[in-house]
PDB file of N, H, CA, C and O in Angstrom:
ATOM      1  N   UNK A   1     213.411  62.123  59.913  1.00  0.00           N
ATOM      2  CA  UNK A   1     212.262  61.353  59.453  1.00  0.00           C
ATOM      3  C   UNK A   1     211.361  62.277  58.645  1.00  0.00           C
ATOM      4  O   UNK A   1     211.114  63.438  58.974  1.00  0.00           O
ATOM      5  N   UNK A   2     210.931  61.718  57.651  1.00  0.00           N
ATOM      6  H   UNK A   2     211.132  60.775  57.384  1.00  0.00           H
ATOM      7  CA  UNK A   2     210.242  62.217  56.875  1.00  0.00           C
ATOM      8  C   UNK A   2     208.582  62.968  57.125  1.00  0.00           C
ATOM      9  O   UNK A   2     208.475  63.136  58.339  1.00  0.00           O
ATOM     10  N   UNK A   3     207.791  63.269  56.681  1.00  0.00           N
ATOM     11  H   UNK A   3     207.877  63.132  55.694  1.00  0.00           H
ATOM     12  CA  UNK A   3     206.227  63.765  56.796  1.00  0.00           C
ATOM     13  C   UNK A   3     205.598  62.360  56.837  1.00  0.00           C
ATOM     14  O   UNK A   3     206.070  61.514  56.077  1.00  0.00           O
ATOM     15  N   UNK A   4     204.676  62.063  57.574  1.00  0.00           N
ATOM     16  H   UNK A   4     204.293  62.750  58.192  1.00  0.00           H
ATOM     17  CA  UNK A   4     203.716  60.864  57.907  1.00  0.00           C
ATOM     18  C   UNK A   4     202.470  61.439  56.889  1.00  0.00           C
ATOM     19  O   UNK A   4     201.615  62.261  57.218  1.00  0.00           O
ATOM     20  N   UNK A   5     202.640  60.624  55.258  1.00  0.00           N
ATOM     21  H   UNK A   5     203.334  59.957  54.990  1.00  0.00           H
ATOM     22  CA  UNK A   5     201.174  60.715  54.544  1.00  0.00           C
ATOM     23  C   UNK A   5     200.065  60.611  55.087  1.00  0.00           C
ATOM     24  O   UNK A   5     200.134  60.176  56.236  1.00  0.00           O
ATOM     25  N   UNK A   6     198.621  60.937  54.557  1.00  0.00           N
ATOM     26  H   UNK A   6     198.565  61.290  53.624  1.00  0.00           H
ATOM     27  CA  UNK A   6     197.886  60.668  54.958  1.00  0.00           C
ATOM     28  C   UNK A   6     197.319  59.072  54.705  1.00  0.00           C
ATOM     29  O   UNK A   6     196.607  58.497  55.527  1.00  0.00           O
ATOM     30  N   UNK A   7     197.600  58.692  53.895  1.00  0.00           N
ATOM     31  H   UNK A   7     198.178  59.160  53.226  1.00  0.00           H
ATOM     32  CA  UNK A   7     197.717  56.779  54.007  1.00  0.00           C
ATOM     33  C   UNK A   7     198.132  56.249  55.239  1.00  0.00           C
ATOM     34  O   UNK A   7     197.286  55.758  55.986  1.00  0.00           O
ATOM     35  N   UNK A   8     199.288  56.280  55.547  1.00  0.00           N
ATOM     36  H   UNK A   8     199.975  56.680  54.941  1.00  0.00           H
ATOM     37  CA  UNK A   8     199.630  56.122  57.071  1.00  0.00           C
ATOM     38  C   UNK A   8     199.371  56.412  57.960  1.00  0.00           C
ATOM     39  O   UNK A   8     199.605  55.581  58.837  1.00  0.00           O
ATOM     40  N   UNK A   9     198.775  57.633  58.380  1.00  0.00           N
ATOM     41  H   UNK A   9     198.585  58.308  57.668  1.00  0.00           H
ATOM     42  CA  UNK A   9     197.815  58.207  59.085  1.00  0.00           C
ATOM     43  C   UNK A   9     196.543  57.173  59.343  1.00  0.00           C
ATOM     44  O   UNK A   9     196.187  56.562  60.351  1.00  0.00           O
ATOM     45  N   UNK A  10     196.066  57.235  58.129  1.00  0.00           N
ATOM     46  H   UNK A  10     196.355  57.731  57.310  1.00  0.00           H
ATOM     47  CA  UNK A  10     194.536  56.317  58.292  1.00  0.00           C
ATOM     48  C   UNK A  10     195.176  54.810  58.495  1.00  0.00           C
ATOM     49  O   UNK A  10     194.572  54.240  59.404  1.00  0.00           O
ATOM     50  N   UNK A  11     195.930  54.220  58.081  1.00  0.00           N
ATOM     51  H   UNK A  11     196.421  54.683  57.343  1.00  0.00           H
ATOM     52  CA  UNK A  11     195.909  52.662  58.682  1.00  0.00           C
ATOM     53  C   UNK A  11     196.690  52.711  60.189  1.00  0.00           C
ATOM     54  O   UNK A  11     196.789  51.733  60.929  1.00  0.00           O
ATOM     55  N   UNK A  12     197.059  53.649  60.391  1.00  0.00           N
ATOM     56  H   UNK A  12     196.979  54.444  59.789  1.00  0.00           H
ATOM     57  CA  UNK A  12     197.775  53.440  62.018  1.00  0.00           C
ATOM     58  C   UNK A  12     196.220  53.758  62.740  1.00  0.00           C
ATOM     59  O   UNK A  12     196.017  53.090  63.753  1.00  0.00           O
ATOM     60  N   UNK A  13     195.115  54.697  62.331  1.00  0.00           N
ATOM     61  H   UNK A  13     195.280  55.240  61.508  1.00  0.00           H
ATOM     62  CA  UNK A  13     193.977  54.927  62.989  1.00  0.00           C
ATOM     63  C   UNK A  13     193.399  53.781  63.050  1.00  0.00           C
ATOM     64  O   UNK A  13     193.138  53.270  64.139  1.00  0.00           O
ATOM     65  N   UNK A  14     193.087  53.153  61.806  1.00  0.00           N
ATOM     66  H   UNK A  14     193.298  53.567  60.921  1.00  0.00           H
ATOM     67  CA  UNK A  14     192.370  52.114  61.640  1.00  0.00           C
ATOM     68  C   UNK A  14     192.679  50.720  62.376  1.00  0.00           C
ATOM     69  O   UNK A  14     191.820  49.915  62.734  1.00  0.00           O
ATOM     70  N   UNK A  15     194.273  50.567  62.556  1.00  0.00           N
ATOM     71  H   UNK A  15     194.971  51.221  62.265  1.00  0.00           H
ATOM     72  CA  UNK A  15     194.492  49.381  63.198  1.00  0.00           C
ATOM     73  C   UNK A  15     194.576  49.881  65.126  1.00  0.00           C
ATOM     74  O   UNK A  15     195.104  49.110  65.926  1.00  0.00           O
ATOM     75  N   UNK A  16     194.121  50.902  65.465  1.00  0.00           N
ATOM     76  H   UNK A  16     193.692  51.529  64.814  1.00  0.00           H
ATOM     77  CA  UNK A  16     194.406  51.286  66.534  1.00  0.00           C
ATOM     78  C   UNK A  16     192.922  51.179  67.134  1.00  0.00           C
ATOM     79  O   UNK A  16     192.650  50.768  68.262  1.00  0.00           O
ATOM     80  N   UNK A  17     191.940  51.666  66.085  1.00  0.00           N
ATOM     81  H   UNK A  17     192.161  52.000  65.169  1.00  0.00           H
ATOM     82  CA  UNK A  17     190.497  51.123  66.698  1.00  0.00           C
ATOM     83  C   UNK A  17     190.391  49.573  66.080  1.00  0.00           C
ATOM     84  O   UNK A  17     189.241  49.210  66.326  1.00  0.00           O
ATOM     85  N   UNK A  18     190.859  48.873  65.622  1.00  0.00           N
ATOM     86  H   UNK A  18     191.794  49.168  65.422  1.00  0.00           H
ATOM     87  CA  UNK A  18     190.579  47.895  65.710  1.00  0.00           C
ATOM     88  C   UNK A  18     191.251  46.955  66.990  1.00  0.00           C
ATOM     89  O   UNK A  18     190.812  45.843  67.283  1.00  0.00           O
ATOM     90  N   UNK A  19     192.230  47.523  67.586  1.00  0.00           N
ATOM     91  H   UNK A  19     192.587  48.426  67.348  1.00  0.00           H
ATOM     92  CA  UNK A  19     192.626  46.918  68.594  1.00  0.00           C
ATOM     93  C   UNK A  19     191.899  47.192  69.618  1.00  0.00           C
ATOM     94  O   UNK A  19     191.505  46.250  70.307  1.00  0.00           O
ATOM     95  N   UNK A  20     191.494  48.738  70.015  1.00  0.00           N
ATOM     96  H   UNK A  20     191.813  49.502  69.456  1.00  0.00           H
ATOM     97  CA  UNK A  20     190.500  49.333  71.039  1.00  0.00           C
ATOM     98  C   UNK A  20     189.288  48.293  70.631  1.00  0.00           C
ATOM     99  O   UNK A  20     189.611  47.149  70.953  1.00  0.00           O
ATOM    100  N   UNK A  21     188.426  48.335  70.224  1.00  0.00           N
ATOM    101  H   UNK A  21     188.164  49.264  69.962  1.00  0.00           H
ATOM    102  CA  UNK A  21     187.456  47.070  69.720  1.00  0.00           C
ATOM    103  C   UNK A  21     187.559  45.837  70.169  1.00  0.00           C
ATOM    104  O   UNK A  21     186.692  45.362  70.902  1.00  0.00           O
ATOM    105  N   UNK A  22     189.167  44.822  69.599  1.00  0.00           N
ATOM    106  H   UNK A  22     189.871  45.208  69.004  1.00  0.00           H
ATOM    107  CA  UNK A  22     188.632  43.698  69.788  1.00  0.00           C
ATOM    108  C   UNK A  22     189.125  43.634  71.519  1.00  0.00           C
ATOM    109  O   UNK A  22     189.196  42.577  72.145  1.00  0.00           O
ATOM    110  N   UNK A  23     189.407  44.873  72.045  1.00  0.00           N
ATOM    111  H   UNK A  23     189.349  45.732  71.536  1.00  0.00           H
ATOM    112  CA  UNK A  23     190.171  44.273  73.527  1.00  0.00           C
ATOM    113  C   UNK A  23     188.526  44.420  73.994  1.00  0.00           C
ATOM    114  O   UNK A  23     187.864  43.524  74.518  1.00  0.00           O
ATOM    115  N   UNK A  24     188.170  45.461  73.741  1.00  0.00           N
ATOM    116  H   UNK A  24     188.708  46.189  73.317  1.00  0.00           H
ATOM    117  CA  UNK A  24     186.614  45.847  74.772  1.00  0.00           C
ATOM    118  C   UNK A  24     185.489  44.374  74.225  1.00  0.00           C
ATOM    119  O   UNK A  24     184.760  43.788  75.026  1.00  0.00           O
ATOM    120  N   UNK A  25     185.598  43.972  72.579  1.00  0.00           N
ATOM    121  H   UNK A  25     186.190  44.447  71.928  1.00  0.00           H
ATOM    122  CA  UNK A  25     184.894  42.820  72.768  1.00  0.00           C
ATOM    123  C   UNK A  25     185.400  41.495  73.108  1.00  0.00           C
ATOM    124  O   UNK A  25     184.670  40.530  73.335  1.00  0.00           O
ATOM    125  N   UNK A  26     186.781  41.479  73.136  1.00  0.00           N
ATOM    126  H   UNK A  26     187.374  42.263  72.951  1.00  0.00           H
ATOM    127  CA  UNK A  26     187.164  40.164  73.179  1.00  0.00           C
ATOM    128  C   UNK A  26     186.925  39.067  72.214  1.00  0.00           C
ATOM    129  O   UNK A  26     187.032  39.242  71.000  1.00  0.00           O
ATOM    130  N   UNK A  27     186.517  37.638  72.896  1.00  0.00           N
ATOM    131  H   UNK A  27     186.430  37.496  73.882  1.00  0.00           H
ATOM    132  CA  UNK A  27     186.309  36.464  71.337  1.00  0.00           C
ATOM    133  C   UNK A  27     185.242  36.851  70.462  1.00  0.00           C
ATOM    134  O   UNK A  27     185.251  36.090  69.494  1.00  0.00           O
ATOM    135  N   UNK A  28     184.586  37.461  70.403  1.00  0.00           N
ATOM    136  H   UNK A  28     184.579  38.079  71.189  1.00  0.00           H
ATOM    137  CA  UNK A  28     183.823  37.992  69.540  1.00  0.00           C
ATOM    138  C   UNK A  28     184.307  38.818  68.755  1.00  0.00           C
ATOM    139  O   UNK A  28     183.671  39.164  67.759  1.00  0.00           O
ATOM    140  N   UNK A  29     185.269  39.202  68.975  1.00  0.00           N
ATOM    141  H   UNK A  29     185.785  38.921  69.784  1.00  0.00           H
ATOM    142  CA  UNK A  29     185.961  40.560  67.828  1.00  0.00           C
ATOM    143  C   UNK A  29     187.030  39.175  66.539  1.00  0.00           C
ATOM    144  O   UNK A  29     187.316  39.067  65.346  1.00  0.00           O
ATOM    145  N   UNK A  30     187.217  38.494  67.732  1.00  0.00           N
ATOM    146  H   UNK A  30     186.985  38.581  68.700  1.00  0.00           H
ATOM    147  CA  UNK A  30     188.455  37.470  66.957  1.00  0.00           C
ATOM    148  C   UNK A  30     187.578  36.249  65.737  1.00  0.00           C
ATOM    149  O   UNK A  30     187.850  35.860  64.600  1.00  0.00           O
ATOM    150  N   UNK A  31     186.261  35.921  66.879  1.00  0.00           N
ATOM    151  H   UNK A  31     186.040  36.236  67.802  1.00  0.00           H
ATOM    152  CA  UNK A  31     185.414  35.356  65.765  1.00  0.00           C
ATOM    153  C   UNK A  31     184.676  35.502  64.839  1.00  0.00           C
ATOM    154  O   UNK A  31     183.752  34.733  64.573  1.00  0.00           O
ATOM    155  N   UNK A  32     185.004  36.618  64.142  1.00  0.00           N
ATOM    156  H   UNK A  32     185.755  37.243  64.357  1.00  0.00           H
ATOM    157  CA  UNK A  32     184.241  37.868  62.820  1.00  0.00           C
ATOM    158  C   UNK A  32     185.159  38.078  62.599  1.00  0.00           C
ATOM    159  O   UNK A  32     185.314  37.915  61.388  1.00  0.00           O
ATOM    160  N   UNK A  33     186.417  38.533  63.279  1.00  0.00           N
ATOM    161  H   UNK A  33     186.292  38.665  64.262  1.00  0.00           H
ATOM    162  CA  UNK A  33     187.931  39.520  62.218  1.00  0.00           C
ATOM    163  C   UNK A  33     188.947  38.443  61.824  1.00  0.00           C
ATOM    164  O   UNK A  33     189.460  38.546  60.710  1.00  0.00           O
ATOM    165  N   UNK A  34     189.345  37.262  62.739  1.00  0.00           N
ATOM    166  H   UNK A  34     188.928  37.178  63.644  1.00  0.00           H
ATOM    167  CA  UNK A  34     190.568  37.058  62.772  1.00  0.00           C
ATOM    168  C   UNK A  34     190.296  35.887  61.471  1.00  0.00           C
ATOM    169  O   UNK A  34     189.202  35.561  61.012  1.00  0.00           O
ATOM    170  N   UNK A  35     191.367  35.496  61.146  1.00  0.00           N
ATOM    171  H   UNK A  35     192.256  35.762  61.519  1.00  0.00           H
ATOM    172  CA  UNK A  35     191.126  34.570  59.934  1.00  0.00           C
ATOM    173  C   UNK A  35     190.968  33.381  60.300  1.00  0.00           C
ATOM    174  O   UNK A  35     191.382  32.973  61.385  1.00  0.00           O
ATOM    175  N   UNK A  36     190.393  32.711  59.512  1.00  0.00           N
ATOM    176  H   UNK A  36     190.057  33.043  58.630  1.00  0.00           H
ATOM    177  CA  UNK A  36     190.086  31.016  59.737  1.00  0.00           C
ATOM    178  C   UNK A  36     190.243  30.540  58.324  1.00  0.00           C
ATOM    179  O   UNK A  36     190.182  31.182  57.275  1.00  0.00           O
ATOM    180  N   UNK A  37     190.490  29.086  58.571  1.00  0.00           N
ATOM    181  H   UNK A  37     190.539  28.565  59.423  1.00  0.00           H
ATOM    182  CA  UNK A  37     190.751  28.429  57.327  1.00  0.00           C
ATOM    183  C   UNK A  37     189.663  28.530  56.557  1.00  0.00           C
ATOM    184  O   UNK A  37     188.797  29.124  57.199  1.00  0.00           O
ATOM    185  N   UNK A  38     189.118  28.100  54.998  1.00  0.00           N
ATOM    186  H   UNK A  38     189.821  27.617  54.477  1.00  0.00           H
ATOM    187  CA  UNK A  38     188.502  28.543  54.464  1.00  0.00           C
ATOM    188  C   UNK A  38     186.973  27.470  54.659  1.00  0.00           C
ATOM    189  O   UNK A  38     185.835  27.917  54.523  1.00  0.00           O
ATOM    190  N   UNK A  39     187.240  26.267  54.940  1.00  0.00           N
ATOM    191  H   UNK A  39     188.165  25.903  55.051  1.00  0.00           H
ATOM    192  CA  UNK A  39     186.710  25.165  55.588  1.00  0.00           C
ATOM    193  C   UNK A  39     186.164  25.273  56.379  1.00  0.00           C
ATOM    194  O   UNK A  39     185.101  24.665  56.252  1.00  0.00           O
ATOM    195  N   UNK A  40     186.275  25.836  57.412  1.00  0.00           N
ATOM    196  H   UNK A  40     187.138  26.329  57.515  1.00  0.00           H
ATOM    197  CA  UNK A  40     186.246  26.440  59.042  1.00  0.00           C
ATOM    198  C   UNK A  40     184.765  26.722  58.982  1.00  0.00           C
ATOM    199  O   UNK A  40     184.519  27.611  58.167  1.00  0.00           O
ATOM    200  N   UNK A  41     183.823  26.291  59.527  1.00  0.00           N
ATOM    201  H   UNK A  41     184.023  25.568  60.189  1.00  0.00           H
ATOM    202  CA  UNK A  41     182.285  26.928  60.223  1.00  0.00           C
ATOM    203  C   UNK A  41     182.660  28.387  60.259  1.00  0.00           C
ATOM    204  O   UNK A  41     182.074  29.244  59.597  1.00  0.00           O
ATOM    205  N   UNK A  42     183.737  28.634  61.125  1.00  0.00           N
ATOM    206  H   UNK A  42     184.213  27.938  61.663  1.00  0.00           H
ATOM    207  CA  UNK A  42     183.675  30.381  61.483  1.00  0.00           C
ATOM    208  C   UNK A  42     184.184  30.923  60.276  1.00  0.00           C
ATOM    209  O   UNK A  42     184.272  32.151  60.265  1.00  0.00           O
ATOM    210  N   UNK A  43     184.566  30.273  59.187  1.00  0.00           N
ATOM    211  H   UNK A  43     184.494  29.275  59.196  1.00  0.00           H
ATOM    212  CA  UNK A  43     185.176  31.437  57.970  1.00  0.00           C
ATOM    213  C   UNK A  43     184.183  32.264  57.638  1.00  0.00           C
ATOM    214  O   UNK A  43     182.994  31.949  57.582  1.00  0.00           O
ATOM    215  N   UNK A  44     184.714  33.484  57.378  1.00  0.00           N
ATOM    216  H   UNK A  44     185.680  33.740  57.422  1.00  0.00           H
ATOM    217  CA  UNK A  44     183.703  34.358  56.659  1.00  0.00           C
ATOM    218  C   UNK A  44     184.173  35.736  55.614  1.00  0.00           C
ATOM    219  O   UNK A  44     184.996  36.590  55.945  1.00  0.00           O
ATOM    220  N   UNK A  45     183.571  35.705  54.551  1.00  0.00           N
ATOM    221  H   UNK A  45     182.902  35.011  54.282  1.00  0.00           H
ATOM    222  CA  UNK A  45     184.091  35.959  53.386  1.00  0.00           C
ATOM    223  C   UNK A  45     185.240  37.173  53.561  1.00  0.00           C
ATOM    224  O   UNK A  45     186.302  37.252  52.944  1.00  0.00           O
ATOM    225  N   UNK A  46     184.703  38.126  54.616  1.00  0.00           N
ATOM    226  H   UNK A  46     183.840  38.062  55.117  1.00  0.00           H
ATOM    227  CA  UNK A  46     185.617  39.339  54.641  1.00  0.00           C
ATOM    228  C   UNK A  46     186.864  39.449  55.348  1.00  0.00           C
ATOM    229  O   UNK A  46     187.612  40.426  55.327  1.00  0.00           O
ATOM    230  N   UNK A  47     187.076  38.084  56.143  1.00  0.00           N
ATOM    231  H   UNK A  47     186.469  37.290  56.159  1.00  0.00           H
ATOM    232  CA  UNK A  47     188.735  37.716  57.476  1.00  0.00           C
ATOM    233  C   UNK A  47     189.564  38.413  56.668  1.00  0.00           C
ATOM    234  O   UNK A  47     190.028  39.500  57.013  1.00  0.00           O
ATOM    235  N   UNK A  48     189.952  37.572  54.956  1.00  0.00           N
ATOM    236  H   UNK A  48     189.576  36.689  54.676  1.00  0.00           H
ATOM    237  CA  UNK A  48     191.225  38.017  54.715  1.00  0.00           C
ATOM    238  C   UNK A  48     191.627  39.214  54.657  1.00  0.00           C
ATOM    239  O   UNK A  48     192.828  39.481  54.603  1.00  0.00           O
ATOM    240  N   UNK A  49     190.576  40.230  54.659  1.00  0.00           N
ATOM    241  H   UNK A  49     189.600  40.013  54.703  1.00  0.00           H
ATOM    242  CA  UNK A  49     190.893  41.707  54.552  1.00  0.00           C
ATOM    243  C   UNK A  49     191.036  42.144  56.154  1.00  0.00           C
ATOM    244  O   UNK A  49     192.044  42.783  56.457  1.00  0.00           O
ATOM    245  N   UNK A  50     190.064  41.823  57.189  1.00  0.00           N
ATOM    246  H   UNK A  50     189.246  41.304  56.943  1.00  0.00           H
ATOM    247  CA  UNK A  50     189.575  42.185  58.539  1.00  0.00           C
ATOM    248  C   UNK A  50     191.204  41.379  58.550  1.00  0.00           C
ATOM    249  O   UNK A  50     192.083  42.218  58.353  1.00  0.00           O
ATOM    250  N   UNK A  51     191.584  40.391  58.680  1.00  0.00           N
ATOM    251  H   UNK A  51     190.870  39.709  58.840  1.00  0.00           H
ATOM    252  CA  UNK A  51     192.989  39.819  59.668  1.00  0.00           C
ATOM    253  C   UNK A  51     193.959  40.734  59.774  1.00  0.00           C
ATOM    254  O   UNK A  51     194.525  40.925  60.851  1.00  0.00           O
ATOM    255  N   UNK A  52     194.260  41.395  58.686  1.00  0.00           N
ATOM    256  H   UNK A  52     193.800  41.240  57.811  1.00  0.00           H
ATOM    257  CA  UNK A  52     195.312  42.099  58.833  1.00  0.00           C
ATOM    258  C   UNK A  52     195.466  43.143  59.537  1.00  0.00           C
ATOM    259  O   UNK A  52     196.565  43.687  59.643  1.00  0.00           O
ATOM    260  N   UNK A  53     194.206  43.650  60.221  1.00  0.00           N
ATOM    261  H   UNK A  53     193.313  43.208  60.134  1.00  0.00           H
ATOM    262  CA  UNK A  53     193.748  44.946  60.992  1.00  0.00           C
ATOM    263  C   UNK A  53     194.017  44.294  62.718  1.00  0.00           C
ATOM    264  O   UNK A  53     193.932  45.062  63.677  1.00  0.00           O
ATOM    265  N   UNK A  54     194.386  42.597  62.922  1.00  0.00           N
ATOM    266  H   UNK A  54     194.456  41.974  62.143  1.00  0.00           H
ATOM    267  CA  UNK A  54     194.042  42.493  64.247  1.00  0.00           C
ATOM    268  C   UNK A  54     195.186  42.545  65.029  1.00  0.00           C
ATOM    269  O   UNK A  54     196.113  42.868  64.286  1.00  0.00           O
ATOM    270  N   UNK A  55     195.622  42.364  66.312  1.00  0.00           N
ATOM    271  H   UNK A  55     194.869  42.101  66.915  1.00  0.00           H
ATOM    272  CA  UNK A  55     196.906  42.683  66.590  1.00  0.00           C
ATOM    273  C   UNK A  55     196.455  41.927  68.234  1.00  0.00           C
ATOM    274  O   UNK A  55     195.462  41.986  68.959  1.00  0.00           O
ATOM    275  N   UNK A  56     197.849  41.198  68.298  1.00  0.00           N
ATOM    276  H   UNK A  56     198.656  41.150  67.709  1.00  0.00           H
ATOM    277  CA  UNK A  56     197.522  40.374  69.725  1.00  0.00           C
ATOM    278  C   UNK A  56     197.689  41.206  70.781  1.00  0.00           C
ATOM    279  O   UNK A  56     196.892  40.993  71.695  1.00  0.00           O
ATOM    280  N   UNK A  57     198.593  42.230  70.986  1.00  0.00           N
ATOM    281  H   UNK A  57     199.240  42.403  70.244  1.00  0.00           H
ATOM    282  CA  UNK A  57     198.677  42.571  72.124  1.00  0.00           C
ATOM    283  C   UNK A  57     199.128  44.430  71.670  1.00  0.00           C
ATOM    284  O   UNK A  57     199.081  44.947  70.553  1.00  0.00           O
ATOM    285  N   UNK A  58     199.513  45.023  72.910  1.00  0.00           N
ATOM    286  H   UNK A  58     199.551  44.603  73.817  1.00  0.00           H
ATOM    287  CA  UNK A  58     199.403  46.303  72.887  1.00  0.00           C
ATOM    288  C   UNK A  58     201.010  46.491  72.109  1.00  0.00           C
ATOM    289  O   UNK A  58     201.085  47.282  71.169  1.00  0.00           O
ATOM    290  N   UNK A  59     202.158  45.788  72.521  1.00  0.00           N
ATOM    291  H   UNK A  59     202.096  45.145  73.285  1.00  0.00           H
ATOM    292  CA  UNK A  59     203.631  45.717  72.032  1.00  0.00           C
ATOM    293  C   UNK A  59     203.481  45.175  70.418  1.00  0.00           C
ATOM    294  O   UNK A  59     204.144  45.569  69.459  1.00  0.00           O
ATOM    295  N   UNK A  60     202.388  44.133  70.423  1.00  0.00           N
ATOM    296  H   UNK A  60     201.849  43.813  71.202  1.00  0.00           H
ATOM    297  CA  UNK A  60     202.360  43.890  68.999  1.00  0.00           C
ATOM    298  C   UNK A  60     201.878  44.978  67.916  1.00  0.00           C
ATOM    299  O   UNK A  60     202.493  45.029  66.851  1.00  0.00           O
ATOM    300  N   UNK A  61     200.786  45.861  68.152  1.00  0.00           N
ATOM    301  H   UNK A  61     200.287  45.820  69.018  1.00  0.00           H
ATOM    302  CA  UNK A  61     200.691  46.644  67.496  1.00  0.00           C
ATOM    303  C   UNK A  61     201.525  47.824  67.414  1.00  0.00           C
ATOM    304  O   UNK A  61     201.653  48.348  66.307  1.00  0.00           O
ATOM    305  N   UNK A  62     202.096  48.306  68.390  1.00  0.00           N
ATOM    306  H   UNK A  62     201.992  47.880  69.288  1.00  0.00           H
ATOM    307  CA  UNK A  62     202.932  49.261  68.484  1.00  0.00           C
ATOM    308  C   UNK A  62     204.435  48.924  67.379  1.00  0.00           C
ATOM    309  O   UNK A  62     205.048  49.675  66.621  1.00  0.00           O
ATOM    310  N   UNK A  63     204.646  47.325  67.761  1.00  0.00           N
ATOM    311  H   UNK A  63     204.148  46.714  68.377  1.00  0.00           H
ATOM    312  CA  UNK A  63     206.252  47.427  66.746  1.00  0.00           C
ATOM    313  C   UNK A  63     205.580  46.842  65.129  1.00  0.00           C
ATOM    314  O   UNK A  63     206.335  46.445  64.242  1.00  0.00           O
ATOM    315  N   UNK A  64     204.337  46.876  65.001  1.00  0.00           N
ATOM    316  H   UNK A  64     203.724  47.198  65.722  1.00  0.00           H
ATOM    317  CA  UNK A  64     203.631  46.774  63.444  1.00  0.00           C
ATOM    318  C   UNK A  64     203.574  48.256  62.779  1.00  0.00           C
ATOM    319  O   UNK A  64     203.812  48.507  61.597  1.00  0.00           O
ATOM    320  N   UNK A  65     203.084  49.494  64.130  1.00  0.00           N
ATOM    321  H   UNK A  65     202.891  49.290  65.090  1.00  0.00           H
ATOM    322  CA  UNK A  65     203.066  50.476  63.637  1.00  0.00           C
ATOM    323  C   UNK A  65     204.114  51.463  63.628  1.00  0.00           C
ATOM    324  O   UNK A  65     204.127  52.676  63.416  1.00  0.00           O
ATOM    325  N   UNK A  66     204.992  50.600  63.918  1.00  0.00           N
ATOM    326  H   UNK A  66     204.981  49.615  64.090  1.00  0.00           H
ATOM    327  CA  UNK A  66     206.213  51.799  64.218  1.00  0.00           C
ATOM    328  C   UNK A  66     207.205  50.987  62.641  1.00  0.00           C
ATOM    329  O   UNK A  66     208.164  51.640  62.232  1.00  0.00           O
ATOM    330  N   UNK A  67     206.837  49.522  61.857  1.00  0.00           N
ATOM    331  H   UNK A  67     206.058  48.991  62.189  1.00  0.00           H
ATOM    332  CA  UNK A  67     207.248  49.298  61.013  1.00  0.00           C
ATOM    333  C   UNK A  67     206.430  49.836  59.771  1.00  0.00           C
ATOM    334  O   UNK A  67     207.035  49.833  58.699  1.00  0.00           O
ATOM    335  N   UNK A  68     205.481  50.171  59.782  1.00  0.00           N
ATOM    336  H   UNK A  68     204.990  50.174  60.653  1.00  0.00           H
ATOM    337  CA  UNK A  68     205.159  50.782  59.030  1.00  0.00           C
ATOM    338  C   UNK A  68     205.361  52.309  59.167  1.00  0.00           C
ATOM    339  O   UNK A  68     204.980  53.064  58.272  1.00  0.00           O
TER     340      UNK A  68
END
């Protein structure tokens, strides 16, 4: 296996406190990050970027970061 860039570095950090985060806040982390339709009361302008950072469970992030 190759050298782990520093790009990869920072989004495995980044999606790793975002999981530490939304577990310690719970629905509050999901109702600011996670995406909603665009219609939606809870939409808010920044989801589509914040969604991709969220991760349901501890196995889910692990086989996201082990695909990347």
């Amino acid at each position: 296996m190759g050298r782990i860039s520093e790009t990869i570095k920072a989004l495995i950090i980044i999606n790793v406190i975002f999981f530490i985060g939304s577990s310690f806040l719970g629905d509050v982390a999901y109702k600011l990050f996670a995406l909603f339709y665009f219609e939606n009361p809870n939409f808010q302008y920044w989801q589509p970027l914040t969604h991709m950072f969220m991760h349901a469970d501890l196995g889910h992030l692990f086989f996201n970061m082990f695909a990347v």
